[in-house]
N, C-alpha and C positions, 0 to 999 in steps of 0.2 A: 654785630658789626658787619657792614658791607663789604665784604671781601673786595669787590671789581672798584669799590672807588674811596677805600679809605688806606692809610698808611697806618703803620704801628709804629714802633720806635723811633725817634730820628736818623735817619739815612738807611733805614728798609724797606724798600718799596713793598706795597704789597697788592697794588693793583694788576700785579699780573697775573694774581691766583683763580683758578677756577672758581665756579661758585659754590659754594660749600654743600651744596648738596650733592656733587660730582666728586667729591673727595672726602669730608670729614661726617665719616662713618661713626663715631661715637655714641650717637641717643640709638642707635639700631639695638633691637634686643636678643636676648637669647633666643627666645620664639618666635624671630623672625628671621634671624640669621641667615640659614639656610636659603630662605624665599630670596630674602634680600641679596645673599653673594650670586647665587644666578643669574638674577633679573639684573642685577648691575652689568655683570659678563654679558649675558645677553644683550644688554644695550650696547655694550662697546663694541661688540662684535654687528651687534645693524648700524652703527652711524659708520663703522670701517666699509661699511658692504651699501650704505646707500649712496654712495657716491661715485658715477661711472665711470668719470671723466678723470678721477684719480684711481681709481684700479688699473683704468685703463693705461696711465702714465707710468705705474710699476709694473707695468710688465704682462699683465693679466689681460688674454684676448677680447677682443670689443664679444665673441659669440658667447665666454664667459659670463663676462657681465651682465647679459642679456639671460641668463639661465635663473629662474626664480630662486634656486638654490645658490645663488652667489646673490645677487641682488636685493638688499633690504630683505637683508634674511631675519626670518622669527623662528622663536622653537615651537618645534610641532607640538609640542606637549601643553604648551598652553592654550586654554579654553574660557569660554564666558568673561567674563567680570575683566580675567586677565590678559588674554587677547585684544578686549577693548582699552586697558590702562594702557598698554604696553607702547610705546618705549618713553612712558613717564618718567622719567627717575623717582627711582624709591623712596627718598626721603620727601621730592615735592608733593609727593603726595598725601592726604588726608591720614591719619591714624585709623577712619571708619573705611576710607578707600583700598588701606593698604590688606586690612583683617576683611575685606570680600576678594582681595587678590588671592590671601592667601587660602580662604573658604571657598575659592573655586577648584584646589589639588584634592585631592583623594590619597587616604592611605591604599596601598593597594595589597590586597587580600593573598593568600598564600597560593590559592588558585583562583583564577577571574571565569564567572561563566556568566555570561551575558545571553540576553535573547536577543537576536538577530538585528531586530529592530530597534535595539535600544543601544545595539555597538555601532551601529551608521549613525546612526543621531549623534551620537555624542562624539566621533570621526566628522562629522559636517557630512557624508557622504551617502545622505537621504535622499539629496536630489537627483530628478530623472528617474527614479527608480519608477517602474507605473503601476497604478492607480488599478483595482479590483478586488475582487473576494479573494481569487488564490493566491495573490501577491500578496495579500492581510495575514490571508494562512498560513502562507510559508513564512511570512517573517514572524508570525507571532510563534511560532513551533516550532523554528528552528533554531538552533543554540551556536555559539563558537566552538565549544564545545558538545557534540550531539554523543552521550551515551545512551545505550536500549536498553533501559531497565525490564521495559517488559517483555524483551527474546532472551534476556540471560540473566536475568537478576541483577541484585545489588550486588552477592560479594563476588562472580564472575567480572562485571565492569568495575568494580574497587581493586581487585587485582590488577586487571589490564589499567587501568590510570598508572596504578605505583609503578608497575614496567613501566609504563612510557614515562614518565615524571623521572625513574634512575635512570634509564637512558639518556634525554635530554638533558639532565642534570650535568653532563659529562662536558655540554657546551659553554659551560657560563660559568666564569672565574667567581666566586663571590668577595666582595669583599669585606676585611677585617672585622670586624666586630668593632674595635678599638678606634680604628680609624675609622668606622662610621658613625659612630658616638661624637666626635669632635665636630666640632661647632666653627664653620671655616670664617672665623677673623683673621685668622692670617693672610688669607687669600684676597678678603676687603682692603688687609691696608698693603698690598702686595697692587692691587688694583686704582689703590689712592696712589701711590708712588707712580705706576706707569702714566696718568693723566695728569703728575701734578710736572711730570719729566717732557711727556707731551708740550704743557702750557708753557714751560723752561723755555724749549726748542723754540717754539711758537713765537716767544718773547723776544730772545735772543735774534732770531731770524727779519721779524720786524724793525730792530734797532740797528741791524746792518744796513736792510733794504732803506731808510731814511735817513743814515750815515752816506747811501752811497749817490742817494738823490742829489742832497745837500754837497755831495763832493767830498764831504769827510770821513774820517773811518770811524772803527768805534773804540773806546780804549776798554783795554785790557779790567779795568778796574770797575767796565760801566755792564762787562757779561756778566748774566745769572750764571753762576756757577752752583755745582749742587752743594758747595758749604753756603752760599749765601741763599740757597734755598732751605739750608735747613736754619736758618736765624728766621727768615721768614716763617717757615710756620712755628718755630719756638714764640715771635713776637704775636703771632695769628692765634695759637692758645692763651697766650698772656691777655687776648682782648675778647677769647672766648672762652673762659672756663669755667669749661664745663666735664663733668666727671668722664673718665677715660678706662672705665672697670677692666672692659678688653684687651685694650693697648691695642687701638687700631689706627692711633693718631700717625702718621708716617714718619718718623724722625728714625734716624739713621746716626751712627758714631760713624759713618768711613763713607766715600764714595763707593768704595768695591762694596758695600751693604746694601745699597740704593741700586746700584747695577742690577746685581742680583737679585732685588727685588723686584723691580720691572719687568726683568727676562723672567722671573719665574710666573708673574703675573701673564705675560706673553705666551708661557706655557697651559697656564690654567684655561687661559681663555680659549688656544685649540684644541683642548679635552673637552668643553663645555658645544664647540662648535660640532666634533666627532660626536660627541653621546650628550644628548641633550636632559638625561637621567644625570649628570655630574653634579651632585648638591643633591638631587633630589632625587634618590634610590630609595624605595621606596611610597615615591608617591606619583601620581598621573594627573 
């Protein structure tokens, strides 16, 4: 059913809802989880950031907004396939579209050694570089990592790696095991609530602005409130149902649940903006 122009129940509106690919995360799968809570984050985080003229209204300097890193921000991590999808929404996209989004990450290996020429390439940052025999040379024989096997052997430079590797080690919190095992639905339907709170405001703010054209006001009975957004999507399931294995459908018993659901979405989304590895630790 057409979320933006059908009603459910008598006296629940339901035209004000997003379009369900912007909110109901349900058919998302286990093995794509992951992919999928990022890239949703992600996109919320570039339609907040491609608009200058309201950054600029909150507060944020016109030379900000001008900064490629506040502006229609992406994550650098993404490459090929997903680069090009991006800022799709996940679900409008193909099932063969979404599994080459998710076939362009890499598990990433315990230690990364790359040859030279094959870490620019895959960075974008081939170009300009010039053209010759010894510029071939050096990128085809030089490493990220550059150990001398042949001035000191294998177990001299296996040694000097493990010192450098426990040193290093000493920068980088790792985290849980536990908690990197879990599989972030929570944070989907944490993300369905902030955009479905979004569409609320959006709604409500409309039926003032044409209450106040008209000269009238608006009555108390005729605001989305969030009990009457959660009849809404209790009627929105009733005319879609479809299995809910995760429980990522956004219904909430209390306001303060909904609150705190949004603000914690608010939160995820600038962890995802600081470390663009959030979801996806482990892959490149």
């Amino acid at each position: 059913m057409n979320t933006r122009t059908a009603n459910g129940a008598k006296g629940c509106d339901l035209t004000w809802l997003p379009p369900q690919e912007e909110w109901d995360f349900r058919s998302i799968t286990n093995e794509e989880c992951r992919f999928a809570c990022h890239w949703e984050y992600a996109r919320q985080i570039h339609a907040a950031t491609s608009h200058a003229s309201r950054l600029i209204g909150n507060g944020v300097s016109e030379a900000a907004v001008n900064d490629a890193k506040v502006l229609g921000w992406r994550p650098s991590n993404y490459h090929g396939v997903a680069r090009e999808m991006f800022p799709r929404a996940w679900l409008a996209m193909t099932t063969e579209q979404r599994g080459k989004v998710i076939a362009s990450f890499h598990r990433l290996p315990a230690v990364a050694v790359r040859r030279l020429d094959d870490f620019l390439q895959r960075m974008n940052w081939s170009k300009g570089i010039p053209d010759g025999k010894e510029t071939a040379r050096v990128l085809e024989h030089t490493w990220v990592i550059q150990p001398h096997f042949g001035v000191y052997g294998a177990p001299a430079v296996v040694a000097e790696l493990r010192a450098w590797a426990r040193d290093q080690s000493k920068r980088y919190r790792r985290t849980p095991r536990a908690r990197a095992a879990e599989l972030p639905f929570d944070e989907l339907k944490w993300l369905a609530v902030l955009r479905l709170e979004g569409a609320r405001c959006a709604a409500n703010d409309a039926m003032k602005t044409r209450a106040e054209a008209a000269g009238t006001m608006v009555g108390r009975k005729d605001i989305i409130s969030v009990e009457k957004t959660a009849v809404a999507i209790k009627n929105y399931r009733k005319h879609n149902p479809i299995p809910d294995p995760n429980g990522v459908l956004p219904i909430y018993r209390s306001a303060g649940a909904w609150t705190k659901a949004w603000q914690d979405a608010e939160r995820c989304k600038m962890k995802v903006l600081s470390d663009t590895s959030q979801h996806l630790a482990g892959w490149c």
